[in-house]
C-alpha positions as CSV (number, residue, x, y, z in Angstrom):
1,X,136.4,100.2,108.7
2,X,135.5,100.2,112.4
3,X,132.4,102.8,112.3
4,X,130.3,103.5,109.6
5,X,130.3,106.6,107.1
6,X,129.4,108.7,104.1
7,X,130.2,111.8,102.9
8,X,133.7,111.5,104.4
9,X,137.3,112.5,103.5
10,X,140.0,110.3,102.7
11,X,143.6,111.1,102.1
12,X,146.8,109.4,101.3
13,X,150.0,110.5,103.7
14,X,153.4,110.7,103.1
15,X,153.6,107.7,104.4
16,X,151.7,105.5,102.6
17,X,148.8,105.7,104.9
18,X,145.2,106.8,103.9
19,X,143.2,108.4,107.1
20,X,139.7,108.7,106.8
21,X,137.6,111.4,108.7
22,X,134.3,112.1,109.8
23,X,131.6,111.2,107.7
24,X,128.4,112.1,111.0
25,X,131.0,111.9,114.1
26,X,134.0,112.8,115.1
27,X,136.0,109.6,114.5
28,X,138.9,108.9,112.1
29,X,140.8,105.7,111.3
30,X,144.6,104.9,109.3
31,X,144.4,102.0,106.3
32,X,147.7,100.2,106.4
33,X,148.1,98.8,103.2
34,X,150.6,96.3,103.9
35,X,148.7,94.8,105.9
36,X,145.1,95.6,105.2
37,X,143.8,96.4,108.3
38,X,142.4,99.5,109.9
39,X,143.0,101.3,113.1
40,X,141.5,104.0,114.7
41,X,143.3,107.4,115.5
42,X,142.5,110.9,117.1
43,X,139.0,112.3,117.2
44,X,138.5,115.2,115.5
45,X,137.0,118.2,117.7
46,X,133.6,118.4,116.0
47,X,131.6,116.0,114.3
48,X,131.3,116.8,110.6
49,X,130.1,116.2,107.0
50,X,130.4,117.1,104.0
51,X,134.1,118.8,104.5
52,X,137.0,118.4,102.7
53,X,140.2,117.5,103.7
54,X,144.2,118.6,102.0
55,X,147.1,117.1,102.4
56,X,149.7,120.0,103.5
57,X,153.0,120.9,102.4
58,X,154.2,120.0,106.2
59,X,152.0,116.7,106.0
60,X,149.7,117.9,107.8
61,X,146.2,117.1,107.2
62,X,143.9,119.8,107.4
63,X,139.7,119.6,107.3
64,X,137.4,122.5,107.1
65,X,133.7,122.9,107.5
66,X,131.4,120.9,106.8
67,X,127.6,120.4,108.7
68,X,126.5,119.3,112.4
69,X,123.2,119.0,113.0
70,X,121.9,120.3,109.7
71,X,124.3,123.5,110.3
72,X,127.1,124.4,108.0
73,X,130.7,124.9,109.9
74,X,133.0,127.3,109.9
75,X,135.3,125.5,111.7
76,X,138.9,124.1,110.6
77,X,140.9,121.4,112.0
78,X,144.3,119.4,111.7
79,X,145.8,116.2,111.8
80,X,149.2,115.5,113.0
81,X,150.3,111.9,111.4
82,X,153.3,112.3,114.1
83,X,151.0,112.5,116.9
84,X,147.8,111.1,116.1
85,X,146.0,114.6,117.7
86,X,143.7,117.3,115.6
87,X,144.4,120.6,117.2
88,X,141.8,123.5,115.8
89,X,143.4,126.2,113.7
90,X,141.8,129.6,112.5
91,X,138.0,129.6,111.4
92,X,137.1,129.8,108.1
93,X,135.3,133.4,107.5
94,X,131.7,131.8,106.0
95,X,130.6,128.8,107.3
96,X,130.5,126.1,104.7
97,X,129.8,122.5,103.5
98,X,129.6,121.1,99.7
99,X,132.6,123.6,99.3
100,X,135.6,122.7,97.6
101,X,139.3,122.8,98.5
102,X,142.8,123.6,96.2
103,X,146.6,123.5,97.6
104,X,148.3,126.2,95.6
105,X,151.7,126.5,94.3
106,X,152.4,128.6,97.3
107,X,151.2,126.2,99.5
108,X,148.3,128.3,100.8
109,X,144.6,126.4,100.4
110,X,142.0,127.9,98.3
111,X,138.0,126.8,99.5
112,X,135.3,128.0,97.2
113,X,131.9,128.4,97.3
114,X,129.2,125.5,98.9
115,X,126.0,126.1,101.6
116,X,125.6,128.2,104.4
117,X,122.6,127.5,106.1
118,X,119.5,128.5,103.3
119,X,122.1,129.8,100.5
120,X,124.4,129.0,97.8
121,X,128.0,130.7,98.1
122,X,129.9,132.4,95.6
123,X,132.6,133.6,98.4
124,X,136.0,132.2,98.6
125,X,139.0,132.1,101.2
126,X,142.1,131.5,101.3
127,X,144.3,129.3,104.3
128,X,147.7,130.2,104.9
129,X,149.5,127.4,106.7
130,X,152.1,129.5,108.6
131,X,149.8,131.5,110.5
132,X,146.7,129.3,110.6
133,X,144.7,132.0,109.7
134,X,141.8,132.9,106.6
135,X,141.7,135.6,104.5
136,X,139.0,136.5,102.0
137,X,139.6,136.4,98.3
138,X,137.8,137.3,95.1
139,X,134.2,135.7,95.0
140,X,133.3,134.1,92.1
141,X,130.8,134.6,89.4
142,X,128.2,132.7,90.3
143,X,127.0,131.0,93.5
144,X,127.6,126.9,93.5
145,X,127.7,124.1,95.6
146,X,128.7,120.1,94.6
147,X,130.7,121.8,92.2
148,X,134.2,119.8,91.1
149,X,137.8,122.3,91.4
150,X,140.8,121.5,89.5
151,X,144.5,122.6,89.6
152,X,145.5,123.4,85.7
153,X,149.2,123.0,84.6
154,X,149.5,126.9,84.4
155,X,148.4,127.3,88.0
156,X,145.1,128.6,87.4
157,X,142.0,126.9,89.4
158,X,139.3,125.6,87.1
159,X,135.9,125.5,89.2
160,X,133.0,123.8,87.2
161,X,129.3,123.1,87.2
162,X,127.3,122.7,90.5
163,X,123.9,124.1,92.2
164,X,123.1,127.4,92.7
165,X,120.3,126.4,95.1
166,X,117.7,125.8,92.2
167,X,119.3,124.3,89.6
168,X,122.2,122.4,88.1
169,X,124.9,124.9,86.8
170,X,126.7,124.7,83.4
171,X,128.9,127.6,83.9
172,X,132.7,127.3,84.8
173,X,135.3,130.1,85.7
174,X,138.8,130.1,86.4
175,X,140.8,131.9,89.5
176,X,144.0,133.3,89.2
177,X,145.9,133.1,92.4
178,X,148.7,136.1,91.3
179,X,145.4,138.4,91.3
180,X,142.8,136.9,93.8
181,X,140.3,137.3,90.3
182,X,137.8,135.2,89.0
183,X,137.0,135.0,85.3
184,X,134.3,133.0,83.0
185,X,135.5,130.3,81.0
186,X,132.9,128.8,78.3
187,X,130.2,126.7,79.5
188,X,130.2,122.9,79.6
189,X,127.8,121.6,77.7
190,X,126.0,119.9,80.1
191,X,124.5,121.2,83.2
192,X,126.0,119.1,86.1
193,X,126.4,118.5,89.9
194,X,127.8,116.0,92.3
195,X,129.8,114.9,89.4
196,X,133.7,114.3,89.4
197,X,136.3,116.3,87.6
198,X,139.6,114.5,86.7
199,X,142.9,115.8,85.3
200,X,144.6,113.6,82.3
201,X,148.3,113.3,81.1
202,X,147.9,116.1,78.8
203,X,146.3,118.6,80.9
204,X,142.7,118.3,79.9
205,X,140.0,118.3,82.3
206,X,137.8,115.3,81.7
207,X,134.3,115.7,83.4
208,X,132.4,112.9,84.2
209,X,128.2,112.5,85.2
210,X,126.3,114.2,87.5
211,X,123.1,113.0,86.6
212,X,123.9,111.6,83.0
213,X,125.9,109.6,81.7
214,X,127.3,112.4,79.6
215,X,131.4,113.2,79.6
216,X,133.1,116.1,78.4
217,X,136.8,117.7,78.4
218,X,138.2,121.4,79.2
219,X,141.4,122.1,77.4
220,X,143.0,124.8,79.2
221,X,144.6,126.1,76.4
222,X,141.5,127.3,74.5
223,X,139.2,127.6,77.0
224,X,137.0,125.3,75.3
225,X,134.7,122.0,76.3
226,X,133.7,119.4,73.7
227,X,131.8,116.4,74.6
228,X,133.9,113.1,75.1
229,X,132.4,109.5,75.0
230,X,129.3,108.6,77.0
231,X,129.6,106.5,80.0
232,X,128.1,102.9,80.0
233,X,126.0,104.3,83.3
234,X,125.0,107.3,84.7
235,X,125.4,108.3,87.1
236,X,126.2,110.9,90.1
237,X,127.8,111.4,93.5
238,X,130.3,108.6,92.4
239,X,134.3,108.7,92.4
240,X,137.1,109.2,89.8
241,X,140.5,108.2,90.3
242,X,143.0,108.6,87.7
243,X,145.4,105.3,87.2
244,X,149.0,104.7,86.3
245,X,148.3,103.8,82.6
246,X,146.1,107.0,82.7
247,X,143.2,105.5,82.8
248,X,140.2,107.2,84.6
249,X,138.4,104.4,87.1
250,X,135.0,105.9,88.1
251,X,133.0,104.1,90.6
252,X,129.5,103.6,92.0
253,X,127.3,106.4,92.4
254,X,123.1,106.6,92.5
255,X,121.4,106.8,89.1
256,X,117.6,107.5,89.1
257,X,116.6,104.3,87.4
258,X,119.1,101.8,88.7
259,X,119.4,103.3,92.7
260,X,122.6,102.9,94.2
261,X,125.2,101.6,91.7
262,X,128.0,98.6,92.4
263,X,129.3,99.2,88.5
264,X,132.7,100.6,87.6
265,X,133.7,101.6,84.5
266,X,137.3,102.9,82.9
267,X,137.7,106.0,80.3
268,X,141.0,105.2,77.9
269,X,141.9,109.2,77.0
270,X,143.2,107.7,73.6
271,X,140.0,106.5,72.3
272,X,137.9,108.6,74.4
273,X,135.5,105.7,74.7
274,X,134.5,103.9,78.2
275,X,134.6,99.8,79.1
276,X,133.2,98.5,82.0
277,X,134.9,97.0,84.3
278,X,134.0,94.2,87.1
279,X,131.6,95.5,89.5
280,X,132.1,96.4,93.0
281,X,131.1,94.2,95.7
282,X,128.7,96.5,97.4
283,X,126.8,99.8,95.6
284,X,127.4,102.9,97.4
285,X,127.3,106.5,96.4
286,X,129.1,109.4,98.7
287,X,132.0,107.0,99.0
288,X,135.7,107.7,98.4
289,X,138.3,106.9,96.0
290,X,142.4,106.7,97.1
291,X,145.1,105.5,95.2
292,X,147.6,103.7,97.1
293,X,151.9,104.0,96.4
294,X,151.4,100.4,94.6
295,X,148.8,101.7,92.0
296,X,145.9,100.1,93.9
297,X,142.3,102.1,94.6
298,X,140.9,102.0,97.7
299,X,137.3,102.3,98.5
300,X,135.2,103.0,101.7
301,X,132.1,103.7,103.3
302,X,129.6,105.9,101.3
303,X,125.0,105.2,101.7
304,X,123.6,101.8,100.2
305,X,120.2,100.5,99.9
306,X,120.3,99.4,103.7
307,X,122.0,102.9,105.1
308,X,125.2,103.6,105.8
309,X,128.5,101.5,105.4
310,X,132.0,100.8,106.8
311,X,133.2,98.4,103.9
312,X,136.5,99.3,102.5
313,X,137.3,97.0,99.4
314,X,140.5,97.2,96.6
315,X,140.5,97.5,92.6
């Protein structure tokens, strides 16, 4: 990449494209693919961290909070792949970063939770896309940050795990988007944050580290976790991506004893067992993961042993 980040946002457009945003400064850059190069595009308006970034319905790209300067953001952003320009849309209600964000059926974006400056947030908001404008929604149970949100086949948002500003959660509840309503769904068995959450071909949840090397799965249907294989490494702060065969390639991380991790390993859901696989050339944690149209994963940035980095490398 041409500059240098962690913590960032990456996401794959329409057209084939994956921009990457932010990650300490305002800067983003577009990933050709075909022809393996980087350029840069549009600043954003304010430097941020942290955030998260959703691919709209209009293919739009839009970013939301984040930090500056140690200070959480309530600010909201978005890129137009036509144009190349971020134009500011409608603030966000509570300023936020760790937070999580969910495109749902109806298009509008759900954020949850993360950290206002000196608390943990159990608030969440919704983003409607054709007015540009927030709206509060049900809060949930408990207050989390570095939490992992996924979209279940019946509609419902699964939120899991996290910080609460003290300690690692194990709690997990679900949000019903017909009723703005948060309920509790049965613990994992393993307090976790920073971890990954990925969705398999038969609608499980699998889980993955945050701290251990433990993995577990949600199935939707009973509301139930039961512990899954345990991962060659553990590890945290690392990324999943979900492959073509079904396949879940998780990569890098930190992990107390080790540091900063180069290792990459790959859950098969029909032995629920893990093999490694080859390593990546440079260990990073706080890095992201984007499958490309020709099954590929892309890799960049993320913190190594010597600071930040703007490598970018293919699995």
């Amino acid at each position: 990449m041409n500059v240098e980040r962690v913590y960032h946002t990456a996401s794959t457009l329409a057209n084939g494209y994956v921009l990457v945003a932010g990650g300490w400064d305002v800067s983003a850059e577009l990933y050709n693919p075909l022809t393996d190069t980087w350029t840069n595009t549009g600043n954003m308006n304010i430097a941020r961290i942290g955030h998260t970034a959703s691919l709209l319905e209009n293919e739009y790209v839009l970013v939301t909070g984040g930090m500056k300067n140690d200070a959480a953001l309530n600010s909201a952003e978005l890129y137009n792949p036509l144009t190349g320009i971020w134009t500011t849309t409608g603030n966000m209600n509570v300023a936020r970063a760790a937070h999580t964000a969910s495109i749902l059926a109806n298009g509008y974006v759900l954020v949850t939770g993360g950290v206002n400056t000196g608390a943990t947030l159990s608030s969440a908001e919704l983003y409607s896309p054709i007015t540009g404008t927030w709206v509060t929604t049900g809060n949930m149970n408990v207050a989390r940050a570095a939490h992992t949100v996924s979209i279940l086949t019946n509609g419902y948002i699964l939120v899991a795990g996290g910080w609460d500003g003290s300690a690692a959660l194990n709690s997990a509840e679900l949000y019903n988007p017909l009723t703005g309503t948060w309920t509790t769904t049965e613990n994992m068995n393993t307090a976790r944050y920073y971890h990954t959450a990925s969705i398999l071909a038969n609608g499980y949840v699998l889980v993955v580290g945050g701290w251990d090397g433990s993995t577990e799965l949600y199935n939707p249907t009973t509301g139930t976790w039961t512990m899954t294989g345990n991962m060659n490494v553990a590890r945290r702060d690392h990324t999943a991506s979900t492959l073509a065969n079904g396949y879940v390639l998780v990569t890098g991380g930190f992990n107390n004893n080790g540091g900063y991790l180069d290792s990459a390993e790959l859950y098969n859901p029909s032995t629920d067992t893990w093999i490694t696989t080859a390593n990546m050339i440079a260990a990073r944690d706080f890095h992201t993961a984007s499958t490309l149209a020709n099954g590929s994963v892309l890799v960049t940035g993320g913190y190594g042993k010597f600071g930040m980095l703007n490598s970018a490398e293919l699995y």
